[in-house]
Legacy VTK file of the C-alpha trace (Angstrom):
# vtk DataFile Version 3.0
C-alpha trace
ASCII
DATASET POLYDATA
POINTS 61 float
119.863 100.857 102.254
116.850 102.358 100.690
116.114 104.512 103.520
120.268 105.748 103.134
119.773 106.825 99.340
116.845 108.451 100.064
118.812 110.668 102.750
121.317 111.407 100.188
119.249 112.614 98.171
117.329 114.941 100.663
120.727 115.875 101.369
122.137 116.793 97.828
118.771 118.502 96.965
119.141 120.859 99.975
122.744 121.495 99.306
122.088 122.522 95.743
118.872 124.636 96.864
121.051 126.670 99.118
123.666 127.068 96.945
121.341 128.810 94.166
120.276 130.773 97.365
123.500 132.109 98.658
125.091 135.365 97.414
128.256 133.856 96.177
126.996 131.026 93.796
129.809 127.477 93.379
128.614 125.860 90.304
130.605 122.753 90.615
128.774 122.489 94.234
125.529 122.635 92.637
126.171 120.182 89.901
127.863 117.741 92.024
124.767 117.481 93.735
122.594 117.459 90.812
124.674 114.141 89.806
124.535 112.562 93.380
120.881 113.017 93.413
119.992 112.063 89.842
122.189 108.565 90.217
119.954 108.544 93.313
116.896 108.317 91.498
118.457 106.109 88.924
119.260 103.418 91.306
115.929 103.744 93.113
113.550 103.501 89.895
115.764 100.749 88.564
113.583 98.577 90.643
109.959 99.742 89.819
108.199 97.282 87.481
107.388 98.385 83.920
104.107 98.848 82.769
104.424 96.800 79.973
106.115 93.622 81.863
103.266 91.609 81.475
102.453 92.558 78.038
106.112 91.732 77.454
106.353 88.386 78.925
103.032 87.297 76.965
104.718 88.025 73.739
107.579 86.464 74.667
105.578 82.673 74.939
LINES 1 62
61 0 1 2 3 4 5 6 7 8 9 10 11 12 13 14 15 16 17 18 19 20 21 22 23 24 25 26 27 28 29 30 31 32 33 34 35 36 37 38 39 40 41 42 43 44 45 46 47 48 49 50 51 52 53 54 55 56 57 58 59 60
């Protein structure tokens, strides 16, 4: 599943890229894929540790 999101991303990133590129520019295009790959990152960060976890969990006890 990982390895899908990351696709997406690839995916929306290039899509927006060549949309700035092209002569006749679709905004909506290129923030549709702004939003597809910025949940993207959302949902793949949500699962990286904080630096602070430990520090939290100690103050916690």
């Amino acid at each position: 599943m990982k390895i899908f999101k990351i696709l997406i991303m690839i995916l929306a990133i290039s899509v927006a890229l060549y949309e700035q590129v092209s002569d006749d520019k679709n905004v909506y295009i290129t923030v549709v894929a702004i939003v597809v790959f910025m949940y993207g990152m959302m949902q793949l960060s949500a699962k990286t540790p904080s630096k602070n976890q430990e520090k939290e969990k100690q103050d916690a006890e």
